[in-house]
N, C-alpha and C positions, 0 to 999 in steps of 0.2 A: 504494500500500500504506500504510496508516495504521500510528501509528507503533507499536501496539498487536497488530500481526502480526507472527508470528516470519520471521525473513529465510527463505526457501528456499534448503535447502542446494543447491547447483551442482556438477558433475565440468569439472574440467579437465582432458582427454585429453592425455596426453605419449607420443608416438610416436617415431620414429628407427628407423634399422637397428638391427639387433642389436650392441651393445658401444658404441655411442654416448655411452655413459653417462646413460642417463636413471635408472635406480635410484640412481645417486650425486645427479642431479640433486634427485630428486623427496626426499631427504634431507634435505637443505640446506634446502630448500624451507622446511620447519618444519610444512607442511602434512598430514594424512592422508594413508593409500596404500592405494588398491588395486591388486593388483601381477595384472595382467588377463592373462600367463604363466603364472597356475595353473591359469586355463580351458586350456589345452591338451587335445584327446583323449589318451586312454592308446593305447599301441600295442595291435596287432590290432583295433580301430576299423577294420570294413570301409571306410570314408569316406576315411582318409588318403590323402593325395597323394603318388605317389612322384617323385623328381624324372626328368626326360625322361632316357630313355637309362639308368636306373641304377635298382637296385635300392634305393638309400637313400631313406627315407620324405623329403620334405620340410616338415622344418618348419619353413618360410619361408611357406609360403605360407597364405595363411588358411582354406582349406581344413581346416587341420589345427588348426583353436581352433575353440569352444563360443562362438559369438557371440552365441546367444540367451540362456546363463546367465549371460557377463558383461553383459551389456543387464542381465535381472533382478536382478543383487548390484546394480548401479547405481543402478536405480530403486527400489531396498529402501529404500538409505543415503540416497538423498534423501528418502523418506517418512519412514523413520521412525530413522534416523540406525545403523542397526545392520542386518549380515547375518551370515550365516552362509556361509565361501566354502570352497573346495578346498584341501588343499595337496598340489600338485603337485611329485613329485620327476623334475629333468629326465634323470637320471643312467639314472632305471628306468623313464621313460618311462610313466609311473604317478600317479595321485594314491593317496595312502600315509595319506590323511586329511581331518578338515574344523577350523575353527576360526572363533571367532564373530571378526567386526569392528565394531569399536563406537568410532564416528568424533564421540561426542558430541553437542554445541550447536555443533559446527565448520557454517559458510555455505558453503563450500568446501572441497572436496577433489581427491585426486588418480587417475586412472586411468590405472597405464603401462603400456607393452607394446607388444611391436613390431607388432600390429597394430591396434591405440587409431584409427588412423584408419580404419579399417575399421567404426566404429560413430560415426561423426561427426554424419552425416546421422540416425542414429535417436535418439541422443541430442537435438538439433533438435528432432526433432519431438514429444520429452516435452517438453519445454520446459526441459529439465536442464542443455542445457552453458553454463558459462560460457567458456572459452576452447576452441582445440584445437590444439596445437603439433607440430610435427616437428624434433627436435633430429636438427643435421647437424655433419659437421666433417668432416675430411680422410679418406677412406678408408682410404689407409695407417696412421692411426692409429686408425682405428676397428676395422682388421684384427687390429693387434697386444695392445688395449686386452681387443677380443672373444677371440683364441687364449691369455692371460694367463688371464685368468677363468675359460676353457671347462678347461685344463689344471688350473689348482689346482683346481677345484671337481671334475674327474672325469666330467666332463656327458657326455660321449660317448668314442669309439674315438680316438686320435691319428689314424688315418689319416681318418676321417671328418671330424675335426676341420677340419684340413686341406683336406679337401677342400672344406668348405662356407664354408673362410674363404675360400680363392681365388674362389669361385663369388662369394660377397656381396660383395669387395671392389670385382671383376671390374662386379657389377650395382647399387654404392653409390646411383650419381646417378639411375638409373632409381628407386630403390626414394623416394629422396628426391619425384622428380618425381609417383612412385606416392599419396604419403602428401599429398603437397599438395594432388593433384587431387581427393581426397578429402574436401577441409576440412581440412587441418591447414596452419600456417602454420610456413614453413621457420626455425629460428632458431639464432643459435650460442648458447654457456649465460649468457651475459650477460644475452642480449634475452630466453631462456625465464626466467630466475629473477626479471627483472624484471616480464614479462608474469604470472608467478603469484601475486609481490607484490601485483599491482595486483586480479587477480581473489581476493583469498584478504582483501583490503583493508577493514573495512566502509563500504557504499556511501556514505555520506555523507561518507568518505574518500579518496575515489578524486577525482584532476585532473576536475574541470570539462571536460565536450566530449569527454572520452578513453574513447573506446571500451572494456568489456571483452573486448569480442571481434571481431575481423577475419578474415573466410573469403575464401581466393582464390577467384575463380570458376573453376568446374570448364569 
C-alpha cells in the first residue's frame, strides 16, 4: 500500500459469554463500538430458538441474532466509516429504534457481543478482521458479574434470570471452547486490551514480526 492510500479500517470481534465483561472491556479500549446485541431478533420472530425442555426463548444461542445485518453495519463502517444500526431494548425484547454510527478516520474498531465469533470466518473473507478475541474468566464470576447487570438493568423475569444464569455458568467452558473453534482466541482482559492496542496501533507502529492477528485452528 503506498503511503498515499488511506489505511482500511478493520473490526476487531470481542466475544465471551455473556457478563464476561467485554462492554466494560471494549470501553477502556478507547477504540469504536459496535455493540452487535442490538442485532438480536424481536420476540414473536417465528425463527427463535427455545431452549430444550422449556418454554423460554433462548437467547444464547445464535439462532436468535441477525447475522446477516450485523455482517452488513460491519462492512458499511469499513467502506465508508459510518452506519446506521438498531437499538435494541433487551428488557422488551424489541428494537425501540435506529441510530447512525459514525466511527470517523478511526483504522480500527470494535464488534462485541456474545456471538462476534459466530461471524469470524465471514469477516475473513471480506478481508475486514483484524483480530478476533474470546474474553474468559472464572464462571462463578462471570455468573455473579452477569445476574448484577441482568437485575439493575431489568432485562428479564428474576426467575428467568436465574435460571439462565445457572444454565451458562453450568455451560461456561463449553461456550468458551464454542467461540474458539470459531476463530476467536481465548484471553483474560490483560492479553484482550493488549491485543487491541496492538491492532487499533498504526501499522508502522506495531512490534516488528508481531502478528495482528492469531486464529486457533478449528
Amino acid at each position: 500500500m503506498s503511503p498515499s492510500q488511506p489505511i482500511p479500517t478493520r473490526v476487531v470481534l470481542l466475544a465471551g459469554p455473556s457478563g464476561s465483561g467485554k462492554s466494560h472491556l471494549a470501553e477502556r479500549s478507547g477504540l469504536p463500538v459496535l455493540r452487535l446485541d442490538d442485532f438480536y431478533k424481536e420476540a414473536g420472530d417465528p425463527t427463535l430458538p427455545q431452549v430444550p425442555g422449556s418454554a423460554d426463548i433462548d437467547w444464547d444461542s445464535p439462532l436468535s441474532w441477525d447475522a446477516d445485518a450485523a455482517v452488513a453495519a460491519i462492512r458499511e463502517l469499513c467502506r465508508t466509516g459510518r452506519t446506521n444500526v438498531p437499538v435494541y431494548d433487551i428488557a422488551a425484547s424489541a428494537r425501540v429504534g435506529r441510530e447512525a454510527l459514525d466511527i470517523g478516520p478511526a483504522p480500527v474498531f470494535i464488534g462485541e457481543g456474545i456471538f462476534a465469533a459466530d461471524i469470524v470466518r465471514r469477516c475473513e473473507e471480506l478481508g475486514v478482521l483484524a483480530d478476533a478475541l474470546c474474553l474468559r474468566g472464572r464462571p462463578s464470576t462471570t455468573f455473579r458479574r452477569r445476574l448484577m447487570r441482568d437485575l439493575r438493568e431489568g432485562r428479564k423475569s428474576v426467575p428467568f434470570l436465574l435460571r439462565r444464569g445457572w444454565r451458562l455458568m453450568r455451560a461456561e467452558q463449553g461456550i468458551v471452547a464454542r467461540q474458539s473453534g470459531l476463530g476467536a482466541s481465548p484471553c483474560d482482559k490483560q492479553e484482550a486490551l493488549d491485543r487491541l492496542a496492538a491492532a487499533g496501533a498504526p501499522a508502522g507502529s506495531r512490534e516488528p514480526g508481531r502478528p495482528v492477528r492469531s486464529v486457533r485452528p478449528v
